[in-house]
C-alpha positions, 0 to 999 in steps of 0.5 A: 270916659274911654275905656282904653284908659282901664285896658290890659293889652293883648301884649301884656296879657296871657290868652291861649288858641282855640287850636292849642291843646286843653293841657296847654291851655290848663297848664298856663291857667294854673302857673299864673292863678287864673280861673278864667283865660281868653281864647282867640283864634290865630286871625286875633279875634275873640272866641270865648272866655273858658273858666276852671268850670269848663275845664271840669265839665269837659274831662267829666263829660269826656270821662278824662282822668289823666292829664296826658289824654287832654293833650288830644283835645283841642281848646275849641272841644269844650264847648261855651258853658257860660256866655262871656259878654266882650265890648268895643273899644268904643263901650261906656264904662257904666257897660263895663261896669254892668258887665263886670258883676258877672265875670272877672274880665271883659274882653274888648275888641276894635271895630274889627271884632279883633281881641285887644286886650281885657278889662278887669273888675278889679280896675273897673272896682278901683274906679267906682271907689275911687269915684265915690270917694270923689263924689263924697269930698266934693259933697262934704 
């Protein structure tokens, strides 16, 4: 099955710069909820994942206490706490779904490494239940 069927595109998605500020990065995190945001550069490719974890780690570290000092870091600062695995357009499911047990998304790029948007673990969960669901009408 393709993944595309599963894919959150880029243009319906919130993601953040590597060059844009930890602040604005934090700031779009907390208005929508999320714990994890993708990070690109402005040729579109993915960079890395940061969770509400690295934010922490990096003001701890760079002993940040006040919000306003997070506007003279840039998002590219903080450096890969935790390894977040990206697929190709072109993945099996069966590698989303290994994926997923780990992480809240899986970014998806093109043949290009470009970002093109995510998959999340709570659509790749409604698919496994959906197909199980299946599976057990079919065999009862």
């Amino acid at each position: 099955m393709n993944i595309l069927k599963f894919l959150k595109p880029k243009a319906v998605i919130d993601y953040v710069y590597d060059d844009c500020t930890v602040r604005q990065a934090i700031e779009k995190m907390r208005a929508h909820g999320f714990t994890a945001i993708p990070v690109i550069n402005r040729q579109g490719e993915y960079v890395k994942t940061l969770a509400e974890g690295d934010f922490l780690y990096f003001m701890l570290d760079n002993s940040i206490f006040d919000i306003r000092d997070l506007e003279r870091h840039s998002i590219s600062d903080i450096p890969k706490r935790v390894r977040s695995s990206t697929v190709s357009v072109t993945a099996a499911v069966d590698e989303l779904v290994l994926l997923a047990m780990n992480q809240n998304f899986v970014p998806v790029t093109d043949d290009r490494k470009i970002f093109i948007g995510i998959v999340t673990r709570s659509d790749i969960l409604k698919y496994c239940h959906d197909h199980l669901k299946d599976s057990e009408q079919q065999s009862g």
